[in-house]
MARMI-601260 format. One record per residue (C-alpha): z, x, y; residue in one letter. Coordinates in steps of 0.5 Angstrom, whole numbers, padded with zeros to 4 digits, always signed. Layout:
N
ZXYA ...
//
This chain:
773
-0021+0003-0020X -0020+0006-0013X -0022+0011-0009X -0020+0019-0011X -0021+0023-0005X -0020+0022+0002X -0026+0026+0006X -0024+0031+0011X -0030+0030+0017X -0032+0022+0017X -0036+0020+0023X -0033+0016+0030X -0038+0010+0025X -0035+0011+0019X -0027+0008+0017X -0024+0014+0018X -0017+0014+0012X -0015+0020+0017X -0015+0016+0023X -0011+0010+0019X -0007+0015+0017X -0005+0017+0024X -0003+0010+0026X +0002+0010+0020X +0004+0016+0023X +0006+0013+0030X +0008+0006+0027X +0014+0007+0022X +0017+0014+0026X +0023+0009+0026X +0025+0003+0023X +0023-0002+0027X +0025-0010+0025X +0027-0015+0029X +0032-0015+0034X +0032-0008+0034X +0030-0003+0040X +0024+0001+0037X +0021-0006+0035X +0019-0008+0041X +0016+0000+0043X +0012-0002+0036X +0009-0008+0040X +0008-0005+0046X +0004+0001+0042X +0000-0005+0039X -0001-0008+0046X -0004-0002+0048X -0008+0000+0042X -0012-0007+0042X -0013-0006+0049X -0015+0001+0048X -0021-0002+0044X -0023-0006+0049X -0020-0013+0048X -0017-0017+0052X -0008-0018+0048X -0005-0024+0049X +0002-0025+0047X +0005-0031+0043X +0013-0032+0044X +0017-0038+0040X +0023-0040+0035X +0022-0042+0029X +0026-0045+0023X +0022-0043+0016X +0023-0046+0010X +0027-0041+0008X +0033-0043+0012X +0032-0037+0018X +0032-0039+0024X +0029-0033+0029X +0025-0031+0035X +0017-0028+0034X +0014-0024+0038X +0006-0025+0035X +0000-0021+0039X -0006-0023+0039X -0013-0021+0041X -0020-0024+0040X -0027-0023+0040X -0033-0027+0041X -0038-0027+0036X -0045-0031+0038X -0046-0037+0035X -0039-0039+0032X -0038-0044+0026X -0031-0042+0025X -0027-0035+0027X -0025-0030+0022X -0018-0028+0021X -0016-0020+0021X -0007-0022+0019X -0002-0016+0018X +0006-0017+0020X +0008-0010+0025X +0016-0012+0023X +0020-0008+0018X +0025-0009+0014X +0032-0010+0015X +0038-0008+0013X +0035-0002+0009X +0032+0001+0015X +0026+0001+0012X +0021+0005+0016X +0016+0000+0014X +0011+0006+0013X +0007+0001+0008X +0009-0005+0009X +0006-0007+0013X +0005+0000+0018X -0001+0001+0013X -0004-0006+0014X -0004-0006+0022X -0007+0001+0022X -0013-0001+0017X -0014-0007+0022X -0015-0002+0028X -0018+0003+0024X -0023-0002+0022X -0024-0005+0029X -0025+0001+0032X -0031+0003+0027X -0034-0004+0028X -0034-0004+0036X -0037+0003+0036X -0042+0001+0031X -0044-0006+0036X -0044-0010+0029X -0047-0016+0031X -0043-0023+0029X -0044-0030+0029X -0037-0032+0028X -0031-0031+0033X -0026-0026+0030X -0019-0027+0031X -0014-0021+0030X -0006-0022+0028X -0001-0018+0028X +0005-0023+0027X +0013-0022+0028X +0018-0023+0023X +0014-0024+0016X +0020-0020+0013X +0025-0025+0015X +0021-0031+0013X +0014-0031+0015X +0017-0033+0022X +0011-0031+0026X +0005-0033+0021X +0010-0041+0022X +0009-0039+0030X +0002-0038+0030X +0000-0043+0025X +0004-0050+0028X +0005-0047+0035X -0003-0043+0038X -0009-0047+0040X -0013-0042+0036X -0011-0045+0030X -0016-0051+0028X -0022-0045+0030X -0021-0041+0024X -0024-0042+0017X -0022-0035+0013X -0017-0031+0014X -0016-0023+0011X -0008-0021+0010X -0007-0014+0009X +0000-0013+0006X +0004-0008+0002X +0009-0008-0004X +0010-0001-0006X +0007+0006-0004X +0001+0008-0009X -0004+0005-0014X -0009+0001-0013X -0010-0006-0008X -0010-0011-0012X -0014-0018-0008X -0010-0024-0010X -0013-0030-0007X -0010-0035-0003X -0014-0043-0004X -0012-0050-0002X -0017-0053-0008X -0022-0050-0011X -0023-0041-0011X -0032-0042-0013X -0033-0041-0005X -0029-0035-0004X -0031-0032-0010X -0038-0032-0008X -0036-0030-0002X -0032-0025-0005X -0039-0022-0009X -0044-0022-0003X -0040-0018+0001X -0039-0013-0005X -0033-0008-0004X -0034-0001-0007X -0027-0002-0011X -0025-0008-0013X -0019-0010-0017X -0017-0016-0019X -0018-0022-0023X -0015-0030-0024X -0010-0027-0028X -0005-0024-0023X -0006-0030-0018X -0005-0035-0023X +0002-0029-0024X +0003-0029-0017X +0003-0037-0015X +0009-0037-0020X +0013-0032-0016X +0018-0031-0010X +0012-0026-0006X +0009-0031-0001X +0006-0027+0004X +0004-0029+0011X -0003-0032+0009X +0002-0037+0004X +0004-0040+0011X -0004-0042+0013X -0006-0044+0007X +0000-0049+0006X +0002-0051+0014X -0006-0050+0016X -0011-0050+0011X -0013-0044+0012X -0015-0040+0006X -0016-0033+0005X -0016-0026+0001X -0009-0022+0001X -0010-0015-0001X -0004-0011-0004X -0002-0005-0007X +0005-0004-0012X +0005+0003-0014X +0012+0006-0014X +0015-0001-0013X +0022+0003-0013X +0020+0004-0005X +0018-0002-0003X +0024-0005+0003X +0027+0002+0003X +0029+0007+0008X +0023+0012+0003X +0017+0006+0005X +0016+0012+0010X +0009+0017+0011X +0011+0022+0007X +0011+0017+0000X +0005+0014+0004X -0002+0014-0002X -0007+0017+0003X -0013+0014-0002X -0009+0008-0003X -0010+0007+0005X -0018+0008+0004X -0018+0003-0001X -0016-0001+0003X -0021+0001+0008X -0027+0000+0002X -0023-0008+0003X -0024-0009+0010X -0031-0006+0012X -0035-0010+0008X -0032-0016+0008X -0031-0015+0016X -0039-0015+0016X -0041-0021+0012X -0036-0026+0014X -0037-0025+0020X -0044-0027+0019X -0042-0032+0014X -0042-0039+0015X -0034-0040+0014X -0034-0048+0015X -0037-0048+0007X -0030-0044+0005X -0027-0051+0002X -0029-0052-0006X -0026-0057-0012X -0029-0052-0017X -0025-0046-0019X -0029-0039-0022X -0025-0035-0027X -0026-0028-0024X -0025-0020-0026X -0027-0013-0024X -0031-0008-0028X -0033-0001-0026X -0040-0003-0026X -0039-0010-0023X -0035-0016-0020X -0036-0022-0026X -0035-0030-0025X -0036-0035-0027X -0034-0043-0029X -0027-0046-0030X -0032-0051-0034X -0034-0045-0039X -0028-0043-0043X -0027-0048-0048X -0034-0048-0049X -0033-0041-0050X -0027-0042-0054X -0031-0048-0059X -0036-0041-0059X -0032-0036-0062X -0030-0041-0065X -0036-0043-0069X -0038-0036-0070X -0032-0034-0073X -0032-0039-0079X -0039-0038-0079X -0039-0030-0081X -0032-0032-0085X -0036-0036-0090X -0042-0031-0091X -0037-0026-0092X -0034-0031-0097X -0040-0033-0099X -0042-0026-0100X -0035-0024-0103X -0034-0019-0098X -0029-0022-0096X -0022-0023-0101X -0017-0028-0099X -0011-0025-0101X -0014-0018-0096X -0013-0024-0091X -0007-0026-0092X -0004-0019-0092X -0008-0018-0085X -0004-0023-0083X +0002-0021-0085X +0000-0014-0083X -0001-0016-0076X +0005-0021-0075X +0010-0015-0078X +0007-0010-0073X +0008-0015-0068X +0015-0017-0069X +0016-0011-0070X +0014-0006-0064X +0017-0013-0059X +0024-0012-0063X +0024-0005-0062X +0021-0004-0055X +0026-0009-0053X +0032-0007-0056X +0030+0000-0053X +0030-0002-0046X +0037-0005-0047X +0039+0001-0050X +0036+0006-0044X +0040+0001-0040X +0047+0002-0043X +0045+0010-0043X +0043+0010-0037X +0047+0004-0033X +0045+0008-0025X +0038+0004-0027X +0041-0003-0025X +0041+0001-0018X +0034+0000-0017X +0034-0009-0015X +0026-0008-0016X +0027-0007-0024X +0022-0001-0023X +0026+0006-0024X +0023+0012-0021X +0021+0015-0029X +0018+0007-0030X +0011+0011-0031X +0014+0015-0037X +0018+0009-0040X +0011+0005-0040X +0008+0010-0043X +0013+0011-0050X +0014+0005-0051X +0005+0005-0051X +0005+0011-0056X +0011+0008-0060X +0008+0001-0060X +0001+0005-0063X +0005+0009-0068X +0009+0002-0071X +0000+0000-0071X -0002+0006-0075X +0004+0005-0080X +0003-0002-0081X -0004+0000-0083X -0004+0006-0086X -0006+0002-0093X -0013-0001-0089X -0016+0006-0092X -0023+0002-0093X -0028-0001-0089X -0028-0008-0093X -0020-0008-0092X -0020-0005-0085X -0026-0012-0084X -0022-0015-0088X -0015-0015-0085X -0018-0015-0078X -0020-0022-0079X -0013-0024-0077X -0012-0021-0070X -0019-0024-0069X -0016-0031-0071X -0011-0031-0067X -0014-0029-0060X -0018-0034-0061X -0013-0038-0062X -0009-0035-0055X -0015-0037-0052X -0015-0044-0053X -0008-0044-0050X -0010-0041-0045X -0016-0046-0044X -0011-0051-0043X -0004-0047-0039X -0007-0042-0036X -0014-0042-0035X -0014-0036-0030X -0014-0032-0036X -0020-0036-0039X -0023-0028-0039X -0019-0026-0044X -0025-0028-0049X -0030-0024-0047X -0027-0018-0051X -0026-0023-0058X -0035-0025-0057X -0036-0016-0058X -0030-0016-0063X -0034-0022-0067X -0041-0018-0066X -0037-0012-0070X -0035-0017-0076X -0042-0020-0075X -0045-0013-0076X -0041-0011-0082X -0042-0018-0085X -0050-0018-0084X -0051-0011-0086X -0044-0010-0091X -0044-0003-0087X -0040-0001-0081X -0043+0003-0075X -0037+0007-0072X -0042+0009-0064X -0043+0001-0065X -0035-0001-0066X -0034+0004-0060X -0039+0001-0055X -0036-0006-0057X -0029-0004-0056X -0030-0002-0049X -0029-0010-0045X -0023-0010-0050X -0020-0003-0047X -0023-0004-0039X -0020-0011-0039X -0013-0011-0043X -0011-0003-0042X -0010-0004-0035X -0004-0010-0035X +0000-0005-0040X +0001-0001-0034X +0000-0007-0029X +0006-0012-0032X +0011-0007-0031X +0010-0005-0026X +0009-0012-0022X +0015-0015-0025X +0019-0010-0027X +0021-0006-0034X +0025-0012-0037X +0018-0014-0040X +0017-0008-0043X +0016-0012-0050X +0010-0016-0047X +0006-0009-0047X +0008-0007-0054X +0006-0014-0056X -0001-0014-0052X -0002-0006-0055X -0002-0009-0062X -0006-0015-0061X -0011-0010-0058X -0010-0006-0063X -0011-0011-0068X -0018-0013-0064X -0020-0007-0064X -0018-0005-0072X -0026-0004-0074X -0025+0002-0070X -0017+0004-0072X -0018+0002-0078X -0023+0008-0080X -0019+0013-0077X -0017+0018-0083X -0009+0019-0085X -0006+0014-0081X +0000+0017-0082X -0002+0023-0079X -0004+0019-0073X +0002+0015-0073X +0007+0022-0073X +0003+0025-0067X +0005+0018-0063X +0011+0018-0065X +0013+0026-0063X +0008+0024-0056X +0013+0018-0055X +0020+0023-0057X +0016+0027-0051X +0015+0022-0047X +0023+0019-0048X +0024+0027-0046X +0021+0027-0040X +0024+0021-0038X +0031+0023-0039X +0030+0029-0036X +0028+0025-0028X +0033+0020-0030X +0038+0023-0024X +0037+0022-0017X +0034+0026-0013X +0031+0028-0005X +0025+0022-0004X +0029+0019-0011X +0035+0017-0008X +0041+0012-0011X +0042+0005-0007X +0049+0003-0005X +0051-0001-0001X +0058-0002+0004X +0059-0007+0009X +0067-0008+0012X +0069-0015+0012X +0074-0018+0017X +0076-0025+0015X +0078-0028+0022X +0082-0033+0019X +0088-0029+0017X +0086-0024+0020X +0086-0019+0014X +0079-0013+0013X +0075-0011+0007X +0071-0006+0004X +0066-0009-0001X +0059-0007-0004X +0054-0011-0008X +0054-0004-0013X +0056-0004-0021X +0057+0003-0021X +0061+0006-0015X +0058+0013-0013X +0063+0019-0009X +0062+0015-0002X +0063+0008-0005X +0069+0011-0006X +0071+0014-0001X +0072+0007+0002X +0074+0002-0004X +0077+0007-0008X +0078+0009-0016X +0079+0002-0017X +0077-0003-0013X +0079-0011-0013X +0074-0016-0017X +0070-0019-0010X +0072-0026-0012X +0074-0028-0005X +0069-0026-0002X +0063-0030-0007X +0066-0036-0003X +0060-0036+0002X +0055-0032-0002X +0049-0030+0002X +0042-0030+0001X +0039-0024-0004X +0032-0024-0006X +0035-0021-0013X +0041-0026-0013X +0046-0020-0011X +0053-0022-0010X +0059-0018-0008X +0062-0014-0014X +0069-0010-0011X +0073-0011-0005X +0079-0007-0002X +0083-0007+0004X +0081-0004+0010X +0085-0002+0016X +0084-0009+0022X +0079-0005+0027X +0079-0010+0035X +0073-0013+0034X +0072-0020+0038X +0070-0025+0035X +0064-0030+0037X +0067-0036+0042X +0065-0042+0038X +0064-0048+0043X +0063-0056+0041X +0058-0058+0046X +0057-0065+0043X +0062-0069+0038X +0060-0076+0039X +0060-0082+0034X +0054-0087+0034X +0054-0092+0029X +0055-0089+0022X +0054-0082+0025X +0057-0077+0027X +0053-0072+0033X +0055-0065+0034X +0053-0059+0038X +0055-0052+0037X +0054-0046+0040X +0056-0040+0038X +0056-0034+0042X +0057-0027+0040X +0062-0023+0044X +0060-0016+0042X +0052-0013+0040X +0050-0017+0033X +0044-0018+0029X +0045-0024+0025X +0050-0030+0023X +0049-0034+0017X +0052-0041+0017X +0055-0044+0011X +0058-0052+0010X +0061-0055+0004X +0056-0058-0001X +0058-0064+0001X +0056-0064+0007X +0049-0068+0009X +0045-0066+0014X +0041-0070+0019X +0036-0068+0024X +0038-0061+0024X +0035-0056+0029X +0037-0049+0030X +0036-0047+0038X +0032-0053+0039X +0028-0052+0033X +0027-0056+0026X +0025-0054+0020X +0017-0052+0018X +0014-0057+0015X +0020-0063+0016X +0017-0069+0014X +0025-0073+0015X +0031-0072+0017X +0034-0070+0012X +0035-0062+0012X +0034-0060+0005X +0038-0054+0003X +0041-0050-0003X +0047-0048-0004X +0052-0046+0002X +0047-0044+0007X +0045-0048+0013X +0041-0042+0015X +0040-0035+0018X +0040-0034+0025X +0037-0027+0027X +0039-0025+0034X +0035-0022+0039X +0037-0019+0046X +0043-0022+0044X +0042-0029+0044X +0048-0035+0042X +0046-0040+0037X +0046-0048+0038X +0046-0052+0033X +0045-0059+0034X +0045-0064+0028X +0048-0070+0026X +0052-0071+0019X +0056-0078+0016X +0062-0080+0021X +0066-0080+0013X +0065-0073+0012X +0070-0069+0012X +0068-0062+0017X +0068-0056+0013X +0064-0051+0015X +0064-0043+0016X +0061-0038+0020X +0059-0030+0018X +0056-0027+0024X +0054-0019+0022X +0052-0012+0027X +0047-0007+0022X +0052-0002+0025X +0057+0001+0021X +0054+0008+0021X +0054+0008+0029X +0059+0004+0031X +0064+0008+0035X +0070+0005+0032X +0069+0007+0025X +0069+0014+0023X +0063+0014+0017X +0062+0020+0012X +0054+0020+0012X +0051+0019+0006X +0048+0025+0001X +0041+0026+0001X +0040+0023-0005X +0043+0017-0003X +0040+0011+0002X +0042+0004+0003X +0040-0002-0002X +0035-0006+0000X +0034-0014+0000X +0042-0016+0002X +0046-0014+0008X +0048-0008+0008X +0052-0002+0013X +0054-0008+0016X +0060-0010+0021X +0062-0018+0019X +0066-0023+0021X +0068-0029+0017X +0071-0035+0020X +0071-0042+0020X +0068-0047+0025X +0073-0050+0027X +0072-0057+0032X +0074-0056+0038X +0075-0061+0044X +0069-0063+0049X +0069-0060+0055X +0068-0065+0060X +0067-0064+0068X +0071-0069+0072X +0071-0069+0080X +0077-0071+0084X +0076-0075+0090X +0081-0074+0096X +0083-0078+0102X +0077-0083+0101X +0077-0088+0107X +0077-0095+0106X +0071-0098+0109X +0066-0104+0109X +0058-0103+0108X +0054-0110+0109X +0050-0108+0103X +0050-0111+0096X +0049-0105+0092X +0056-0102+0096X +0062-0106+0093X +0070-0103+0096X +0074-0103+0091X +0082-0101+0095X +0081-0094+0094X +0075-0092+0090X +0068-0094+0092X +0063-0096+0086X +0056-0096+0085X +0053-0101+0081X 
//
């Protein structure tokens, strides 16, 4: 799937992995988010690079209001090449932000992307590759706080309309392979095709995991040109030791030196031929099922699967009837293969779930982990695989001959056809999923033609079965998490049962089944032995001190359910329920909230100076305008209202929201928005609301210092712990209402003014006072 060494001597013409490598090296030294000192040293490192390889850099700079709710200012730097006859430019894209709040070195994500580009770049301009079409190189801002910068460049850059395909390098793990997940508006035909021409060495992928991707919380910069632009492209993304992504661990040690060379087999050939292709036929209406073998990349028509289902279909009753008719096959036998298949399926889901849930009350530090992928994952995914095979066996120890094995495999056959059609209907991605059904119905043929089995014969059928369905046993854990374990006990059985003319010959199942049942106690072994935390394993918590500045009282609270040693040391043996402090909960892409609380000792923190610069009424509305100034070095306020507020025409210092198509400023819940600061800037809120509504409305402004401040004494952190990631953390708050105040207006006082007359009609004297009409 990807490559399994890294070369030692590449070539100045080669992409070099050392030399990627280096890069990351340099640009995750330090944590560099937005707002934060080594962010603009990494944007300066970039600047030069570019230049470095002959390219005139340019820098976008704007405020931008995502749809997520996160107002913040980018930095995105840009460079561009001239190609000779261009159709339509070709987009190079990765984000050089890291992640907040953790302290994320940001070595993968996205360090490793920026250095495939420049790597890439650099082997391109040495080797003087000729290209027809314009390459524009991006290395957007603020993608880790709502695809901020992409949302500046794609509404805001003149160099948008000019591209037609862009290539987004990306990362949510550390490891594995780089999975290509597309990005259409309509139809996928042309990008695959596109994809298949270019023919990279490695590829992995299929329209499955984009059909998965479309329903989850993951967009990527590319999400934003593809919605905002109608730009479309290909993501290509690693997600191999998940528990590292957004973590103080994304640094270069836990950095896959053969995960970065295969992004580089990505780029280079797909950096050659779309270059040169015609880039104004990227649009399509026709959408391809797509997969990836060891020996080629395979696509072909939406427009197949139901004629491949109907298909299989018609061959499957067809060999049925011979076998009725030939009395090989025993209606009672199939019956029984269903029961078998049904029981060995309910049975190895049941156990698979109700062992994660036990694992989890045996080992509750695993709810630490918000990615849902602990650090011995790959043990657990294993066990419960060798236990689902061990439930298969026993299952079928009864199926001892050839006629039974044939007889009892019917029933897996049917219901995968069956899957396929749903499949056809609901998820038509997956329309692949047939192919393995046509080799396992070849095998039933065999036996039902010849009343004989060919064992080399069934193992060679056998093997679409395996290089399509083995890898999503490990692939859906890790992806989404070890809560759907079940599922890949599920699938182990159903390809099981597709394969039983294989299985079902082995002798003394029962064996078999003892030894994968001792494989899977050892597995569960292994596990239990790595279950704890370690150096480069580290135990996520989180702290935050909490000044209520409305009545004047500090806390200390955290998001964790298990309280550590050093979580305790500031929340104590028996903290309070959090309760207080849900009222105004805060943004989690895993929907954390405050668990503990307790009292803190009042620290001279000063507060932010909140202005009303406009609280006017016009008609049915009331127009307003706050700023919000910060009095101490802050990194982000988060603004709350009463649900029943309604806003209109909102705009966060001047800006309105992506992608607005009224007035009315669409929220969830409490929040208004996240405003990220940077160079300390305050926050204008300008927006109207009904003049009938009631004004509640509150304000949490937040420094990521806690552990620097000077007016804390901090015990560091063991090294086996570090800061949980996706919420604000090792932070300093301070949580206050907006209260109105009234509006500063500039008066002049006029003394001594002399009576006078002027002969012109548009000076009037009035006593004292001089009127200008």
């Amino acid at each position: 799937m990807m490559p399994q060494w890294v070369s030692n001597d590449e070539s100045l013409s080669e992409f070099s992995t050392h030399r990627a490598l280096n890069q990351i090296k340099i640009l995750s030294e330090k944590p560099h988010y937005v707002g934060s000192e080594n962010h603009d040293v990494v944007a300066h490192y970039l600047e030069k690079q570019l230049q470095k390889l002959g390219l005139e850099t340019k820098i976008q700079e704007g405020t931008t209001l995502s749809d997520w709710g996160n107002l913040v200012k980018s930095k995105n730097i840009l460079a561009r090449i001239k190609g000779t006859d261009n159709s339509k430019a070709l987009l190079l894209l990765s984000h050089y932000d890291s992640a907040p709040h953790s302290f994320s070195h940001g070595a993968s994500d996205d360090a490793s992307g920026i250095a495939t580009i420049l790597e890439g770049l650099r082997a391109f301009l040495h080797n003087k590759t000729p290209h027809k079409n314009d390459i524009i190189v991006l290395f957007s801002d603020a993608e880790e706080l709502g695809l901020n910068g992409a949302a500046l460049f794609v509404t805001q850059s003149d160099w948008t309309k000019d591209i037609g395909l862009a290539l987004n390098f990306e990362a949510r793990g550390t490891s594995g392979p780089s999975y290509m997940l597309m990005e259409v508006n309509q139809g996928n035909a042309a990008l695959v095709q596109g994809f298949t021409k270019a023919n990279p060495k490695y590829p992995v992928s299929n329209s499955l995991m984009y059909s998965i991707y479309k329903m989850l919380p993951n967009d990527t910069d590319l999400t934003v040109f593809r919605e905002q632009g109608k730009i479309q492209g290909f993501n290509f993304a690693f997600i191999d030791n998940h528990f590292n992504y957004h973590t103080v661990q994304d640094d270069y040690s836990h950095v896959k030196p053969t995960t970065v060379a295969h992004q580089g087999t990505y780029l280079m050939p797909l950096l050659n031929y779309f270059s040169n292709a015609d880039l104004t036929t990227m649009d399509a209406t026709e959408d391809y099922v797509y997969f990836n073998t060891p020996f080629c990349f395979v696509s072909y028509p939406f427009a197949w699967i139901l004629p491949l289902c109907y298909g299989a279909l018609a061959l499957f009753l067809l060999l049925v009837f011979i076998g009725l008719a030939k009395r090989i096959l025993i209606p009672s036998e199939i019956g029984k293969g269903f029961l078998l298949l049904f029981g060995a399926v309910l049975v190895s889901g049941a156990v698979t779930f109700v062992g994660w849930k036990i694992a989890l009350s045996v080992y509750p530090q695993y709810n630490d982990i918000l990615q849902g992928f602990t650090y011995n994952g790959h043990a657990y995914i294993a066990a419960f695989i060798c236990l689902s095979l061990a439930i298969a066996f026993l299952f079928y120890t009864k199926s001892k001959t050839e006629q039974l094995t044939f007889n009892h495999a019917l029933a897996p056959l049917f219901l995968w056809i069956a899957i396929n059609f749903g499949i056809a209907i609901y998820l038509p991605g997956a329309g692949f999923f047939i192919i393995p059904v046509f080799f396992g119905l070849l095998m039933l043929a065999y036996f039902v033609l010849t009343q004989k089995t060919n064992k080399f014969l069934n193992l060679f059928l056998s093997v679409p079965a395996l290089l399509l369905f083995i890898p999503f046993l490990v692939m859906f854990p890790i992806g989404l998490g070890l809560k759907i374990l079940a599922g890949s006990a599920v699938l182990t059985i159903l390809v099981f049962g597709l394969l039983l003319p294989v299985f079902g010959t082995f002798p003394k199942k029962g064996i078999w089944a003892a030894l994968l049942f001792a494989l899977a106690i050892g597995c569960f072994t292994y596990a239990h032995l790595n279950s704890n935390y370690e150096v480069g394993k580290a135990k996520p918590n989180s702290l935050l001190y909490v000044v209520d500045g409305d009545q004047n009282k500090a806390y200390w609270t955290t998001y964790d359910t298990n309280l550590d040693q050093w979580t305790k040391i500031y929340l104590g043996e028996n903290p309070k329920n959090a309760l207080a402090l849900k009222t105004t909960p805060l943004f989690s892409k895993y929907n954390s909230q405050f668990t503990f609380m307790a009292e803190a000792p009042m620290k001279k923190l000063a507060k932010p100076t909140i202005e009303f610069l406009t609280d006017s009424i016009a008609g049915a509305q009331r127009y307003l305008k706050i700023k919000i100034s910060p009095n101490r070095k802050v990194n982000r306020y988060d603004i709350f209202a009463n649900e029943n507020m309604v806003f209109y025409n909102l705009k966060g210092n001047n800006a309105e929201t992506l992608g607005q198509k009224d007035s009315l400023y669409q929220r969830n819940g409490k929040k208004i928005m996240s405003y990220y600061v940077v160079d300390n800037k305050p926050l204008e809120l300008e927006f109207s609301i009904s003049k009938n509504t009631s004004f509640d409305m509150d304000v949490m402004e937040s420094s990521f210092d806690l552990m620097t401040n000077p007016l804390f004494t901090m015990e560091k952190r063991t090294s086996w712990m570090m800061p949980t990631p996706f919420v604000l953390n090792d932070a300093v708050v301070i949580k206050q209402k907006i209260k109105p105040t009234a509006v500063a207006v500039k008066k002049t006082v006029l003394k001594n003014i002399p009576k006078f007359v002027v002969k012109k009609d548009s000076l009037i004297v009035v006593t004292d006072t001089l009127k200008i009409q």
